[in-house]
Every structure is written in C-alpha cells, then in structure tokens.
C-alpha positions as a Markdown table, in Angstrom:
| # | Residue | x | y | z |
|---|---|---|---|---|
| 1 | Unk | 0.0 | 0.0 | 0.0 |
| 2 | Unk | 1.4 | 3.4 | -1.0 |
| 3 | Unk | 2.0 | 5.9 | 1.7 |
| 4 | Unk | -1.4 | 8.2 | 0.8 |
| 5 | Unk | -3.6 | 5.6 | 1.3 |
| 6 | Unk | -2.3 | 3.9 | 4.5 |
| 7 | Unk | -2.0 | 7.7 | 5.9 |
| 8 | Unk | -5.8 | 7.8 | 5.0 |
| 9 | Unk | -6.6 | 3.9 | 6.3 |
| 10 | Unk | -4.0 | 4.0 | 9.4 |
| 11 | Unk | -3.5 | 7.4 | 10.2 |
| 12 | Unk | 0.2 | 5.9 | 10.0 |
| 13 | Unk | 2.7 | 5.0 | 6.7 |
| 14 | Unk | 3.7 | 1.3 | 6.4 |
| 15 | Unk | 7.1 | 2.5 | 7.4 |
| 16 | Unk | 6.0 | 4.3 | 10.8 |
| 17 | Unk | 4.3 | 1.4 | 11.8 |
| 18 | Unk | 6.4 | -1.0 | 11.2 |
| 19 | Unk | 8.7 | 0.9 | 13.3 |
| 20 | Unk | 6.1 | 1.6 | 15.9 |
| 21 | Unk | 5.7 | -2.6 | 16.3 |
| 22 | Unk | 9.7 | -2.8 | 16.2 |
| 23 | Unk | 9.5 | -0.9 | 19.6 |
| 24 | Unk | 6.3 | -1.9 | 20.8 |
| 25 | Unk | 7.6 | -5.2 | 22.4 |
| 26 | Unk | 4.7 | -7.0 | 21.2 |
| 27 | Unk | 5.4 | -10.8 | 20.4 |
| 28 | Unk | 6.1 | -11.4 | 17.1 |
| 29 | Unk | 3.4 | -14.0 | 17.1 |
| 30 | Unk | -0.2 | -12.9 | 18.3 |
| 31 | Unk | -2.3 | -15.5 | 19.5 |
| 32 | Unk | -6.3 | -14.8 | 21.0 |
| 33 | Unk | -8.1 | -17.2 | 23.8 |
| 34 | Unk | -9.9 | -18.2 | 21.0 |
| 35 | Unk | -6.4 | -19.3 | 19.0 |
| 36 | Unk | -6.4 | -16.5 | 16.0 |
| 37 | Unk | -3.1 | -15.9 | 15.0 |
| 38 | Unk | -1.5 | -13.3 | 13.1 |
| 39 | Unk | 1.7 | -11.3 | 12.8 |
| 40 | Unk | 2.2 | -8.3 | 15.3 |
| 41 | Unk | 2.3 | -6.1 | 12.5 |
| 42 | Unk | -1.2 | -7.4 | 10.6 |
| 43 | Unk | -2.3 | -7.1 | 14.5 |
| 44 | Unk | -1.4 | -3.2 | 14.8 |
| 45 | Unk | -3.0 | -2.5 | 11.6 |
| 46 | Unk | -6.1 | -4.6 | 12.6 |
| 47 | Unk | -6.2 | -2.0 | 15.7 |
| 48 | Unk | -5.5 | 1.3 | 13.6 |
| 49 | Unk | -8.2 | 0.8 | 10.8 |
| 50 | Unk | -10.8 | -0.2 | 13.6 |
| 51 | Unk | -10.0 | 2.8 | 15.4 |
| 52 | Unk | -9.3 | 5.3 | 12.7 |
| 53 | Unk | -12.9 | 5.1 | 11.5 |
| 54 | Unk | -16.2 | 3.8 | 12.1 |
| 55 | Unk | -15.7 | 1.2 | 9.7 |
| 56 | Unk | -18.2 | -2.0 | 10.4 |
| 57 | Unk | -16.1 | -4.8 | 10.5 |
| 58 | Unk | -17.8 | -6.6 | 8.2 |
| 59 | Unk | -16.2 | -4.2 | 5.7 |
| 60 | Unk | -13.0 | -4.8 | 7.2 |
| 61 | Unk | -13.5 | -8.9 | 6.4 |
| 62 | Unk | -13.9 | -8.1 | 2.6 |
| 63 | Unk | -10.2 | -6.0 | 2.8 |
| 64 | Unk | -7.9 | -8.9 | 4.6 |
| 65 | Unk | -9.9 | -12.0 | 4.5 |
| 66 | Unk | -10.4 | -13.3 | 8.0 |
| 67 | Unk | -14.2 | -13.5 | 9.9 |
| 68 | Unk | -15.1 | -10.7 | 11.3 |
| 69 | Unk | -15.0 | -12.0 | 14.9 |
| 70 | Unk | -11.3 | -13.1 | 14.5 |
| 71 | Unk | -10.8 | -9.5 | 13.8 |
| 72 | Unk | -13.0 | -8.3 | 16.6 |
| 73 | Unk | -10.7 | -10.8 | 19.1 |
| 74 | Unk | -7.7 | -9.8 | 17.4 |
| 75 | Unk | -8.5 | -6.0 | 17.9 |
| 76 | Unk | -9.2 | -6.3 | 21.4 |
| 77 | Unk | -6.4 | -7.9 | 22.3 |
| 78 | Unk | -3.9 | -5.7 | 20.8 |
| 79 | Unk | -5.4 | -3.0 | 22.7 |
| 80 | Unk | -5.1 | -5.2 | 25.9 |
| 81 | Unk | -1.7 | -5.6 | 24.9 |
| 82 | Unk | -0.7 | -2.3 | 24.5 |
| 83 | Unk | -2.2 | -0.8 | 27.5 |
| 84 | Unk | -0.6 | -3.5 | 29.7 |
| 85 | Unk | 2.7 | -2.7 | 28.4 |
| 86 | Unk | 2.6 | 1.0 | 27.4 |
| 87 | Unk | -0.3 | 2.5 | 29.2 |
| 88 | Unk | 1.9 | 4.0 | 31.8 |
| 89 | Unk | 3.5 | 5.9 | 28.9 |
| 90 | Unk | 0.1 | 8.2 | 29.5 |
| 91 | Unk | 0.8 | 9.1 | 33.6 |
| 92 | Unk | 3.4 | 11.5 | 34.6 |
| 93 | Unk | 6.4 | 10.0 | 35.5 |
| 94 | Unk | 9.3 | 11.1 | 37.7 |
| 95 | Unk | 11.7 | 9.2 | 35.6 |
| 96 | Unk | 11.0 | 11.3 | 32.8 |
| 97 | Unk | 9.3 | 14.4 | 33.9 |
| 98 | Unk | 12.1 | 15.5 | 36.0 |
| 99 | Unk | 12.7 | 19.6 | 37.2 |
| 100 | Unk | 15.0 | 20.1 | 34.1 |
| 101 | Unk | 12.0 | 18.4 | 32.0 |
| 102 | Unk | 9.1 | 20.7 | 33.8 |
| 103 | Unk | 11.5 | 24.0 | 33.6 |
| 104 | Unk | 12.1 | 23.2 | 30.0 |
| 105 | Unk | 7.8 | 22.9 | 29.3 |
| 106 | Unk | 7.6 | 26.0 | 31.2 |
| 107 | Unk | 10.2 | 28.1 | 29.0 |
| 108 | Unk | 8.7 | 27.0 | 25.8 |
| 109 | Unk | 5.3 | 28.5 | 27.2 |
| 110 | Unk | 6.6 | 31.4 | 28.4 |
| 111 | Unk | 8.6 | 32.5 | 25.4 |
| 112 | Unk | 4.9 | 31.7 | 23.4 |
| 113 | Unk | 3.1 | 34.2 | 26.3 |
| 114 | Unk | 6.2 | 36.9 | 25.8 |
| 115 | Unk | 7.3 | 36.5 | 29.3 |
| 116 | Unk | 3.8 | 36.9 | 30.9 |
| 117 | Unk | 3.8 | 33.3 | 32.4 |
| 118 | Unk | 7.0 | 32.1 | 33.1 |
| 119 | Unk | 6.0 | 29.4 | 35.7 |
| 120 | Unk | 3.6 | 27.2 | 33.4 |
| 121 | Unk | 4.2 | 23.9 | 32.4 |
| 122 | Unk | 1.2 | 22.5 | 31.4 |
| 123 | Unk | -2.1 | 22.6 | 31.1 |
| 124 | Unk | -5.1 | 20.3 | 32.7 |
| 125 | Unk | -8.9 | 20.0 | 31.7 |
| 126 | Unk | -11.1 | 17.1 | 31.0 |
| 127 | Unk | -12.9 | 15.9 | 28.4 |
| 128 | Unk | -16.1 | 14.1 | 27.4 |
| 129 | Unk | -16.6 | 11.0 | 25.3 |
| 130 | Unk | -20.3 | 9.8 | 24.5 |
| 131 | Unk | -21.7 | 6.5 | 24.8 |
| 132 | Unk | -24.5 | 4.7 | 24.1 |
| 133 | Unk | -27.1 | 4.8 | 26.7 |
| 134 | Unk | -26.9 | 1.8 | 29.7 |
| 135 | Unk | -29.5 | -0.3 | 29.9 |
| 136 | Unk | -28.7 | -0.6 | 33.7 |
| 137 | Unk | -27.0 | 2.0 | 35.9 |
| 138 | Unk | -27.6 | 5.2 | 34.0 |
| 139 | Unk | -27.6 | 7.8 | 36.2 |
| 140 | Unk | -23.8 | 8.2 | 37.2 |
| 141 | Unk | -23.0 | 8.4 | 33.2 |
| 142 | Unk | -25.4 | 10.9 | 32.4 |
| 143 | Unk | -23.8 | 14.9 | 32.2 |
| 144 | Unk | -26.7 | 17.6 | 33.0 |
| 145 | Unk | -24.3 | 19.7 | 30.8 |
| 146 | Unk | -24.3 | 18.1 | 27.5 |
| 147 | Unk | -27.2 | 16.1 | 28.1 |
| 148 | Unk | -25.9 | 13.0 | 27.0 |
| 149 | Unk | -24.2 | 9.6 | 28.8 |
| 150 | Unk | -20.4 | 10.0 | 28.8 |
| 151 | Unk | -17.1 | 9.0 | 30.1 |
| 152 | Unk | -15.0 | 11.9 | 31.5 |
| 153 | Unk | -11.6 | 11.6 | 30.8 |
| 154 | Unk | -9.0 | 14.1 | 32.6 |
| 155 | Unk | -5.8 | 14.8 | 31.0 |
| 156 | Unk | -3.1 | 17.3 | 31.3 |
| 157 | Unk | -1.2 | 18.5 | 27.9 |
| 158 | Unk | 2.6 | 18.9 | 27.9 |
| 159 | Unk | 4.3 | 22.0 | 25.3 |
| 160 | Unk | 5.7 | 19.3 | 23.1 |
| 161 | Unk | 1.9 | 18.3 | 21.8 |
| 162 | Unk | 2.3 | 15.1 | 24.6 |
| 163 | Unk | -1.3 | 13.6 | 25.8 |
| 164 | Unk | -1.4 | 12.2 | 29.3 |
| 165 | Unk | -4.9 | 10.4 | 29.5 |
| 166 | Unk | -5.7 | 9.2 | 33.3 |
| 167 | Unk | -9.0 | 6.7 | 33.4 |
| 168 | Unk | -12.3 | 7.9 | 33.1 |
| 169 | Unk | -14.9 | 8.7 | 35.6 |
| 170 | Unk | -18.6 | 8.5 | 34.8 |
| 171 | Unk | -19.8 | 11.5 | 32.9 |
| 172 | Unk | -21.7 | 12.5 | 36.5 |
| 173 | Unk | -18.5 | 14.0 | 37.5 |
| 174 | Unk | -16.9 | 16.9 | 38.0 |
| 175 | Unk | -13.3 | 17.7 | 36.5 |
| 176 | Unk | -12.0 | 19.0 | 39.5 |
| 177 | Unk | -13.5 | 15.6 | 41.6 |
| 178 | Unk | -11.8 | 13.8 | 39.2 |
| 179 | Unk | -8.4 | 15.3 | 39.2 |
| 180 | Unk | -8.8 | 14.1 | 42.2 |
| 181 | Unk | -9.9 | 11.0 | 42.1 |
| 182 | Unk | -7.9 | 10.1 | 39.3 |
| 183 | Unk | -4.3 | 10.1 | 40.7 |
| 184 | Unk | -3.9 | 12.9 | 38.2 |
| 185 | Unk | -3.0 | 15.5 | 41.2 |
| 186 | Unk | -1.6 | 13.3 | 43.2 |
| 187 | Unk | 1.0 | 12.3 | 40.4 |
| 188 | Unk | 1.7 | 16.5 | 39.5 |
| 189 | Unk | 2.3 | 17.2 | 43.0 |
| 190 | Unk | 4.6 | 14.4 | 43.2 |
| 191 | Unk | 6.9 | 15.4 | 39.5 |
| 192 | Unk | 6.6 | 19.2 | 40.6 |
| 193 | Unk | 7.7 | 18.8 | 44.7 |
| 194 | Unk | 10.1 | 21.3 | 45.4 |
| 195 | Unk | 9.6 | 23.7 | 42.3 |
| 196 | Unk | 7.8 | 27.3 | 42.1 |
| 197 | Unk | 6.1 | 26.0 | 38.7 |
| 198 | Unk | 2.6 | 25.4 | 38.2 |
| 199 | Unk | 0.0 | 23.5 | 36.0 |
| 200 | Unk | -2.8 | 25.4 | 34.4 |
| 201 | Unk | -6.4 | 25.1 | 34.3 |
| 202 | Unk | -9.6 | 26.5 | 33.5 |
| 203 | Unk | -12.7 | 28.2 | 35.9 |
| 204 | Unk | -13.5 | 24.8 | 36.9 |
| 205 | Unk | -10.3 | 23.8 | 38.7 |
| 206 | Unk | -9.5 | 25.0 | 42.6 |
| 207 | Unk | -6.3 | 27.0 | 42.9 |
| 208 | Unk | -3.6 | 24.5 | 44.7 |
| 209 | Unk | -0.2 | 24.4 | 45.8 |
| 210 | Unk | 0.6 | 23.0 | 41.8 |
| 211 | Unk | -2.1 | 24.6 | 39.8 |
| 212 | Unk | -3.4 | 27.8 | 38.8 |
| 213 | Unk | -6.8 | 29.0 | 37.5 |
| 214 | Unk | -7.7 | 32.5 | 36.2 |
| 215 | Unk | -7.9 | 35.1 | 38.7 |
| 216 | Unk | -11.8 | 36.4 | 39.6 |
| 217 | Unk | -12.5 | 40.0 | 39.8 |
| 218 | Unk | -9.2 | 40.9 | 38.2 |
| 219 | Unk | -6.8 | 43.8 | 38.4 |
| 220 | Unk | -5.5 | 45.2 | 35.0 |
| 221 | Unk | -2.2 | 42.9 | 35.4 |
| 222 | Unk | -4.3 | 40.2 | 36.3 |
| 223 | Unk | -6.8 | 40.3 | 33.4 |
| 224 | Unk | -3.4 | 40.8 | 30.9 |
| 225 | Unk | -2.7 | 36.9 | 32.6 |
| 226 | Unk | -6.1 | 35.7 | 32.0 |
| 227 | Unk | -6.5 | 37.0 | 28.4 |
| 228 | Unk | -2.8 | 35.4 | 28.0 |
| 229 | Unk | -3.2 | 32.3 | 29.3 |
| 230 | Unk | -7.2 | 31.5 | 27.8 |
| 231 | Unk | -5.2 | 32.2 | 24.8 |
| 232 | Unk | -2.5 | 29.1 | 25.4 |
| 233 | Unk | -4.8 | 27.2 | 27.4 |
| 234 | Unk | -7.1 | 26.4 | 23.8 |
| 235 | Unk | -3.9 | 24.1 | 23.1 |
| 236 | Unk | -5.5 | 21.4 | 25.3 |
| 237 | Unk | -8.6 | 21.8 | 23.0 |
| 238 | Unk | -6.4 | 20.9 | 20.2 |
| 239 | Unk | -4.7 | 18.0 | 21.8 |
| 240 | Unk | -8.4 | 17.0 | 22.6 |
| 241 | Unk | -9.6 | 17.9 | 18.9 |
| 242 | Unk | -6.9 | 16.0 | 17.6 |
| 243 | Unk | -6.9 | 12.3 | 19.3 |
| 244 | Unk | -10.7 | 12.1 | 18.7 |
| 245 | Unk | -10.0 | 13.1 | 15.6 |
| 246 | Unk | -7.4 | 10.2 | 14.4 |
| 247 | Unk | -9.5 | 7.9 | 16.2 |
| 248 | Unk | -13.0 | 8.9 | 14.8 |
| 249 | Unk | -14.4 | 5.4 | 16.2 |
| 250 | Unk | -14.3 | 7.0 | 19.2 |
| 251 | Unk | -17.4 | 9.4 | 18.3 |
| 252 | Unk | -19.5 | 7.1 | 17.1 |
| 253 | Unk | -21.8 | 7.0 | 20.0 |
| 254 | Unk | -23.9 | 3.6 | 19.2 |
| 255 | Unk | -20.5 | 1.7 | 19.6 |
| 256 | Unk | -19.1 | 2.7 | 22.8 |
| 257 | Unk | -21.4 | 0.3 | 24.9 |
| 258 | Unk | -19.9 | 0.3 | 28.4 |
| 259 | Unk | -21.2 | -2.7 | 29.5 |
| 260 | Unk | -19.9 | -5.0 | 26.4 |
| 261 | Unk | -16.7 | -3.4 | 26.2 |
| 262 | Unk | -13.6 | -2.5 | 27.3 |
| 263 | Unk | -14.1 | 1.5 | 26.6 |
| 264 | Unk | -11.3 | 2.7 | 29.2 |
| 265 | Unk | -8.3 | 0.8 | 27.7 |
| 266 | Unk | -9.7 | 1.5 | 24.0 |
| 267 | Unk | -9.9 | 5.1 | 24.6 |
| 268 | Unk | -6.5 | 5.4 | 26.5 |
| 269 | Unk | -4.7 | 3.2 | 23.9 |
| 270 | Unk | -6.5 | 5.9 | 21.1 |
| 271 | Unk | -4.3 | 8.5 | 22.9 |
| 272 | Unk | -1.4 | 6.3 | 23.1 |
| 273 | Unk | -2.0 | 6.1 | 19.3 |
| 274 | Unk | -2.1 | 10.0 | 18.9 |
| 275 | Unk | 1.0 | 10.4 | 20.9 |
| 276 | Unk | 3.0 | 8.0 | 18.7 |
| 277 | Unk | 1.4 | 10.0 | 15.3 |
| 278 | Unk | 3.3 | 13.4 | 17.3 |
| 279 | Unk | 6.3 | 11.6 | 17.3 |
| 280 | Unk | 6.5 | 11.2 | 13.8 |
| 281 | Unk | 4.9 | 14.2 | 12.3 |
| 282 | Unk | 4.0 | 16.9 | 15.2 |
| 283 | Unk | 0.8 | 18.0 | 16.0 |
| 284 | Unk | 0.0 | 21.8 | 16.2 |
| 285 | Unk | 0.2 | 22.1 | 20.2 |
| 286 | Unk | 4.2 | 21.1 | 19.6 |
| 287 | Unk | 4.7 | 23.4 | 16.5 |
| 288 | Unk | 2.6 | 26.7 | 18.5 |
| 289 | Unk | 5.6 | 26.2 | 21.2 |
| 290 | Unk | 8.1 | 25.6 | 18.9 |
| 291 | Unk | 8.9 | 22.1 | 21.0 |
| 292 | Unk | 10.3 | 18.8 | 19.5 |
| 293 | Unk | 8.5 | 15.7 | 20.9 |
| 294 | Unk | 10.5 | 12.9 | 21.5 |
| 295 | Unk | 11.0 | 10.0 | 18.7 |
| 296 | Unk | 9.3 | 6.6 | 18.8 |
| 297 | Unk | 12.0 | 5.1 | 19.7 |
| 298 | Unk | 12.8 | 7.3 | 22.8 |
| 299 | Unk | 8.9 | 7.4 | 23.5 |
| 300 | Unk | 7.9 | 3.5 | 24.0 |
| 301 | Unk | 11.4 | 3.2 | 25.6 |
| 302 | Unk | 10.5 | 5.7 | 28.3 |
| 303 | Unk | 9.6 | 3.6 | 31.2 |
C-alpha cells in the first residue's frame, strides 16, 4: 500500500508502523483465547483501521480476509496488549518528567506568552466521550451539561503536543472531583515537589499548591494573565480535537457500549496512538511552542 492511502486507512505510513511494532515489544506471534493468529504487524494495523474510522467490520473482512469476529478478538487484544505494556506511557512519571523536564515545558510557554507566564508547564482539563445509553446504571454516566451519557476523561497536555490520559470517571462527575480522584494530582504534585512552577487550568479547577486557575474579579495585570493564558490554554482543545479526531471510532456513539466493552483501555490506547502520530509528524500544540516531541523510539522506551 502506498504511503497516501495507508495515511488515510492507518493514520500511519507502512514504514512508521512497522517501526512503531519494532519498539512496541509485542510478540512477534499474536495468538487470541480463541487461537487467531496473526503477525504483530497485521495485529497493529487490525487496531489502527478499527480505530481510525467507524468502519463496520464486516467491511473490514472483505479487505484482509479473515471473519469478522477473529478481527473483533484480534483487535481487542492488541489493545489489551498495549495498555498492559505501554499504558503508563500516558501518567506522569518522575523518571521522565524531572525539574529540568518541567523547567524546559515552562520556557517553551513562556517564550509563546512573551514572558507573561513564566511558571507554566502544562495545562489540565477534562474531556467528554459519549456513549451509548446503559440499559442498567444510567444515572452516574449521564452529564446535566451536555445532556448526554459520557465518560470523563481528565488529562493534562505537555508543550511538546504530549497527551497524558488518566482513566475515566462517569460523565456525572466533575473535573476538579476527578483530578482528584484520578491520581492525576496526586501524580503533579509528586513530578513538581520542590519547584515554584505550576500546572494550568480552567474556571473549573480549585487553585492548589501546583495549579493555577484565572484570577476572579481581576486587576488590570491580572486580566493581561487571563487574556494570555485563555489564549494558550485552547492548546488542550487541540490536543483534545486531535486524538478524537485520528481515532473517529471513538465518536461514534452507538458503539461505545460500556457494558460490552472494554471502553477505558480503548480510549487510553487511542491516545497512546495519537502520541506515537506526534512523534513522527508533530501535532500543532508542539509546532505553536516551537517544541520537539521525542521520537518513537525514545517514547515507548520511556519507562
């Protein structure tokens, strides 16, 4: 397949992906419970072209041949695969965000913000991913605000275009409950201990020892900040925009059944998926800071 159409079916060229499975440490060999085998690499692109569009897999059985309930197996347990061996790639980690890491992050935005905020690193918010109704326990899912059942997802975006995707919450929730309740604040905290920097967040976020939310009832100084930073801050929405958007499975509502499937670990390996796709070409969050994400290689390496 030539490099335009696997771009449009995989999101990915032949090439990247092959070197995407060279580091992946998946076995060579994939076998299911159910005994389907295939190559890792048939496997990876088995995962991309399910989650690059809402394709029925039906269609998918007329392109490579096999039933489409080997390809359903095989799908799900790359994706099982994957997060078990790369889905701490998506938390914080000390090994990798160090102080020299987090100063870095916070240079690149305050060189975009002309000095303004020179003690920003990153930016928090959560985000909403619909799903087909329950047909048991659907109040907790269900968000007054968008009237619709969801999963909320919080996540915190780095200047170099990098997604960190903590597990979901039901759509009930509150982002500020669950940057709580999703390690995500206990892991900032714990990379930013003993440094005057600062993640950023919207209205909807309580001011803490390691984040910072627009000021109310500001000064003039105070409302250059907030005009600055609601200006940066719309990189998360493109981070956001940009994962649902190379896996558009993911907004097909009818098919993310929470009950029948594993939607936390398909979703969080989607990000995965759009952090490997910075690595190779850059997304616009990296190329508005003017930062270099790190290669495949160094990425999938990281822990």
């Amino acid at each position: 397949m030539d490099d335009g159409n696997a771009l449009l079916s995989f999101r990915f060229t032949s090439e990247d992906i092959l070197t995407i499975v060279q580091h992946s440490r998946l076995p060579l060999d994939i076998r299911t419970a159910h005994r389907d085998r295939c190559g890792a690499f048939e496997a990876v692109c088995l995962t991309l072209l399910r989650l690059s569009f809402p394709t029925r897999l039906h269609t998918i059985q007329l392109l490579v041949g096999r039933s489409y309930t080997a390809i359903c197996r095989i799908v799900l347990h790359t994706i099982e695969a994957l997060y078990q061996l790369h889905g701490g790639l998506l938390r914080l980690s000390e090994h990798y965000h160090t102080h020299d890491k987090l100063r870095e992050f916070a240079n690149a935005i305050s060189l975009a913000s002309d000095g303004v905020v020179p003690s920003i690193w990153g930016f928090v918010d959560g985000t909403l991913i619909r799903i087909c109704r329950p047909v048991r326990g659907q109040r907790p899912f269900y968000s007054g605000r968008i009237r619709q059942h969801c999963l909320n997802y919080p996540a915190l975006v780095s200047p170099d275009g990098m997604l960190y995707v903590y597990p979901p919450s039901p759509g009930s929730r509150h982002d500020s409950a669950i940057l709580r309740l999703s390690g995500l604040h206990n892991d900032i905290q714990r990379v930013a201990l003993g440094t005057d920097l600062f993640i950023y967040g919207d209205g909807g976020y309580p001011n803490t020892n390691v984040i910072l939310r627009p000021f109310r009832n500001p000064d003039e100084d105070q409302l250059v900040f907030n005009r600055t930073m609601s200006n940066l801050r719309a990189s998360v929405e493109w981070s956001f925009h940009w994962w649902k958007t190379l896996s558009t499975q993911l907004m097909l509502r009818g098919q993310q059944r929470v009950l029948l499937s594993p939607l936390g670990q398909i979703h969080m390996v989607s990000a995965f998926f759009h952090n490997l796709h910075n690595c190779i070409y850059r997304n616009q969050v990296s190329k508005r800071f003017d930062m270099v994400p790190p290669t495949v290689a160094e990425y999938l390496h990281r822990l």
